[in-house]
Structures are given as structure tokens and as C-alpha cells.
C-alpha positions as CSV (number, residue, x, y, z in Angstrom):
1,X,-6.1,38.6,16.8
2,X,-7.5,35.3,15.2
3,X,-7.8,37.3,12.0
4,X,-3.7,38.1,12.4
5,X,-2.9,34.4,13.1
6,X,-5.0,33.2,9.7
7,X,-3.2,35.7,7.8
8,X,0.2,34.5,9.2
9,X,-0.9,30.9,8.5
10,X,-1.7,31.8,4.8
11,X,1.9,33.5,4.7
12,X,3.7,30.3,5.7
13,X,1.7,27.5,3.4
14,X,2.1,29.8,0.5
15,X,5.8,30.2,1.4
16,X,5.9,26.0,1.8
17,X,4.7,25.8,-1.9
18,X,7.2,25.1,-4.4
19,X,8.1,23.7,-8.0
20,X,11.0,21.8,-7.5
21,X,13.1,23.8,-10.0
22,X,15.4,26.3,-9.6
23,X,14.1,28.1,-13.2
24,X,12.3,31.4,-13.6
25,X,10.6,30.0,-16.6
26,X,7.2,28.5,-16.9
27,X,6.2,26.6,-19.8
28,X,3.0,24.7,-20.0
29,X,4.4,22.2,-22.7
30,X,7.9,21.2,-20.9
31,X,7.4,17.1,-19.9
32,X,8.3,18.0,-16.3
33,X,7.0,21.0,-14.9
34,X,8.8,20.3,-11.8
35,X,11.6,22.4,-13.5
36,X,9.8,25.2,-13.3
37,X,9.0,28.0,-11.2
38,X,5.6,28.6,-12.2
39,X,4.0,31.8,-10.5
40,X,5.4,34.6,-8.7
41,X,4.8,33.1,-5.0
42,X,7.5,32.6,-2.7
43,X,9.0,29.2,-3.2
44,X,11.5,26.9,-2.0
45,X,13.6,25.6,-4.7
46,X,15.1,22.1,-4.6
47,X,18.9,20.8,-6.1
48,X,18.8,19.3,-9.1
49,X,20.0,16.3,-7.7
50,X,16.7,16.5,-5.6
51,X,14.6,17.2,-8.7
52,X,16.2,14.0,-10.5
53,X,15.7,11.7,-7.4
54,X,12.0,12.6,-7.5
55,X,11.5,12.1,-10.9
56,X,13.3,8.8,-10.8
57,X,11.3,7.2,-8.1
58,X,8.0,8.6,-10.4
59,X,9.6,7.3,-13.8
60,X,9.7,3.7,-11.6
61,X,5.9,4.1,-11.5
62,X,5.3,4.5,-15.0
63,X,8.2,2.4,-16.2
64,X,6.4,-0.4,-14.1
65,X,2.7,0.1,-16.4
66,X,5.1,0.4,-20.0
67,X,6.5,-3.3,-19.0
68,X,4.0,-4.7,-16.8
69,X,6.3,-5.3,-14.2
70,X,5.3,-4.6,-10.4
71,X,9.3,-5.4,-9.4
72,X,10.1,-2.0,-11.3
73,X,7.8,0.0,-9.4
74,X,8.9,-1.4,-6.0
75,X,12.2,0.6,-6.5
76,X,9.8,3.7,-6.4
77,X,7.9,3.0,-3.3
78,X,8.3,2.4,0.3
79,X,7.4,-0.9,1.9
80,X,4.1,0.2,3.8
81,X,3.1,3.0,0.5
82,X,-0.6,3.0,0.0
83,X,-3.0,4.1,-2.2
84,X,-5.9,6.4,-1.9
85,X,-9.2,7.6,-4.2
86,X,-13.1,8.0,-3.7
87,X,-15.2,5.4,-4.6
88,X,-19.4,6.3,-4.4
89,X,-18.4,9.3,-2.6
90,X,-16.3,6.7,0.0
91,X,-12.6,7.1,0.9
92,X,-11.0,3.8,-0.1
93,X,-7.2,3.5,0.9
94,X,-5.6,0.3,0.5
95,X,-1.9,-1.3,0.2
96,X,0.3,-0.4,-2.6
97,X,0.5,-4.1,-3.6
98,X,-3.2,-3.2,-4.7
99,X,-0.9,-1.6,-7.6
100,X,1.6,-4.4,-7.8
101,X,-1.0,-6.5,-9.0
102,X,-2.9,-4.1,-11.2
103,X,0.8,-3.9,-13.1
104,X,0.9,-7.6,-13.1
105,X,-2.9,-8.8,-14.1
106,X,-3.2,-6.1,-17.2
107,X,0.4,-6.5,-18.7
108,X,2.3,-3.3,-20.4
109,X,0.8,-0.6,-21.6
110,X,1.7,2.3,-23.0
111,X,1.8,5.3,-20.3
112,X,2.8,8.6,-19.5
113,X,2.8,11.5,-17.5
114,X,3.6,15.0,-16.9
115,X,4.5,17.2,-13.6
116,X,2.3,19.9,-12.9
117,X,2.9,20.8,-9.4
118,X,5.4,20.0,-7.0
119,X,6.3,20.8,-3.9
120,X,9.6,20.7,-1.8
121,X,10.5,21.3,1.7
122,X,13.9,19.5,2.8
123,X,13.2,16.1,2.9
124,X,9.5,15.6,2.2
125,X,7.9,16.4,-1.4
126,X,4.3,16.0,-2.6
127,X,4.1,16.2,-6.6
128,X,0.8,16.2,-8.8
129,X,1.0,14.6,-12.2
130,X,-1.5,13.9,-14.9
131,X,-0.9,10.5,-16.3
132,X,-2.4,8.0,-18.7
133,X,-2.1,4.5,-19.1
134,X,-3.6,3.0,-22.3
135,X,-6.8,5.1,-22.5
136,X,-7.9,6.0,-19.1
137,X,-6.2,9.2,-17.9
138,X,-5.7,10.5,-14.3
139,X,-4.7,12.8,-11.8
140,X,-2.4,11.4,-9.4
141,X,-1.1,13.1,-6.1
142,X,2.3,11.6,-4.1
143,X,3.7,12.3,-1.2
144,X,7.6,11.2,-1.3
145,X,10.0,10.8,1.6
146,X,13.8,10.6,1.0
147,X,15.3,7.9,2.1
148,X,19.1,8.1,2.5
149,X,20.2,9.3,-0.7
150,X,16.7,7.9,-2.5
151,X,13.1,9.5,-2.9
152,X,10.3,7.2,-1.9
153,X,6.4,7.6,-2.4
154,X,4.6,6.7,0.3
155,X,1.2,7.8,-1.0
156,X,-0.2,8.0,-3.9
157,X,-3.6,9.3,-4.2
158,X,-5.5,9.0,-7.6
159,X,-8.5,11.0,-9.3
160,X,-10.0,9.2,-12.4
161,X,-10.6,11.7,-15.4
């Protein structure tokens, strides 16, 4: 019985997985995978007008390192957002203003970033990118909430590369 429950658990978190595209077509070079189907699971797909709202509250974040600007990124996150990453093998999660002021003590940069992954189901989404910004490169995990009409992060969680 266990053994049948497991296997129905795996059915449904593979089934929850999805690029946020509605294409068949995977292509490893495209700027935002999230238009893209990418293996041959089960997947939910999202509206483009879904798919544009995510990437708008994640073009905020990079917007925000190109100028410098914490105010840009603000649009992209919600109020009580944090952010997450290992430090000496220790969980460290702090406030999103922790960003905010990164944006505002180092001044633009040049950054950008790619979708890899990303994952819809109605109005939650969780999206992983690799991203630089000047030379140090990243993975970055988000979970996103819409908001009315408007995709908010409310976690970011970051790997250094």
C-alpha cells in the first residue's frame, strides 16, 4: 500500500512540473526557456499573458543591477520577499531590502539572465534562472505569487557559481 501511495505522489509532482510555455519545442540557446516545453513529462502550460507577467516581474530584478536602482526592483517583489542561500554550510534567509541595498551600494552593472526551468500551477510559479551580474554568476530560484493582475516574487533563493 505505501509503495502505491509513493508512486501516486511521484505521478502528481511530475504532473505539477511545467515550463511556462505553451511550445513543443526545446531549444537550449532561446533567452527564455520558459517558452518552452522542454521534456516529454506531463505539464501544465501557462497563457502567454502569464508567461509575460513572470518575466516582467524577473526583468524588474535584473533591470534593477543594469541601473543600480533598488526602486526598479521593488516593482518585482512583494513587500515581506526574502532572500535565501547557504553560508559555511548555514541557512541564511534575510529581508529582500538585503538586495535593495546591494543594488544601491555597488551601482549598475551589467547583468543578465536566462530561464531554465519554470514551473506553473494557477496562481503560484517557481522559476530557476542562471544569471550574472558583472563577473560573478549564479543560480537563482523564485517563487512568484500573482497578485491581481501582477506576478510578485516572494523568494528568491540564490546559489553562487
Amino acid at each position: 500500500m505505501k509503495k502505491i501511495i509513493m508512486a501516486g505522489f511521484a505521478m502528481v509532482v511530475m504532473s505539477l512540473s511545467s515550463c511556462c510555455g505553451n511550445s513543443a519545442k526545446c531549444d537550449r540557446d532561446a533567452a527564455f526557456q520558459c517558452d518552452s516545453v522542454c521534456d516529454n513529462r506531463v505539464r501544465f502550460q501557462a497563457a502567454p499573458d502569464e508567461i509575460a507577467g513572470i518575466k516582467k516581474a524577473l526583468g524588474y530584478y535584473t533591470e534593477a543591477a543594469v541601473k543600480g536602482d533598488s526602486k526598479i526592483a521593488m516593482q518585482g517583489f512583494a513587500p515581506a520577499a526574502t532572500m535565501s542561500y547557504a553560508e559555511a554550510d548555514s541557512l541564511v534567509t534575510v529581508p529582500i531590502k538585503a538586495l535593495y541595498d546591494y543594488y544601491d551600494q555597488t551601482g549598475p552593472h551589467n547583468a543578465t539572465y536566462e530561464i531554465y526551468d519554470c514551473s506553473v500551477a494557477g496562481n503560484v510559479a517557481m522559476v530557476r534562472i542562471e544569471s550574472k551580474f558583472g563577473e560573478n554568476e549564479f543560480t537563482d530560484m523564485f517563487t512568484l505569487v500573482k497578485d491581481g493582475s501582477d506576478w510578485k516574487i516572494v523568494s528568491k533563493v540564490y546559489q553562487t557559481k
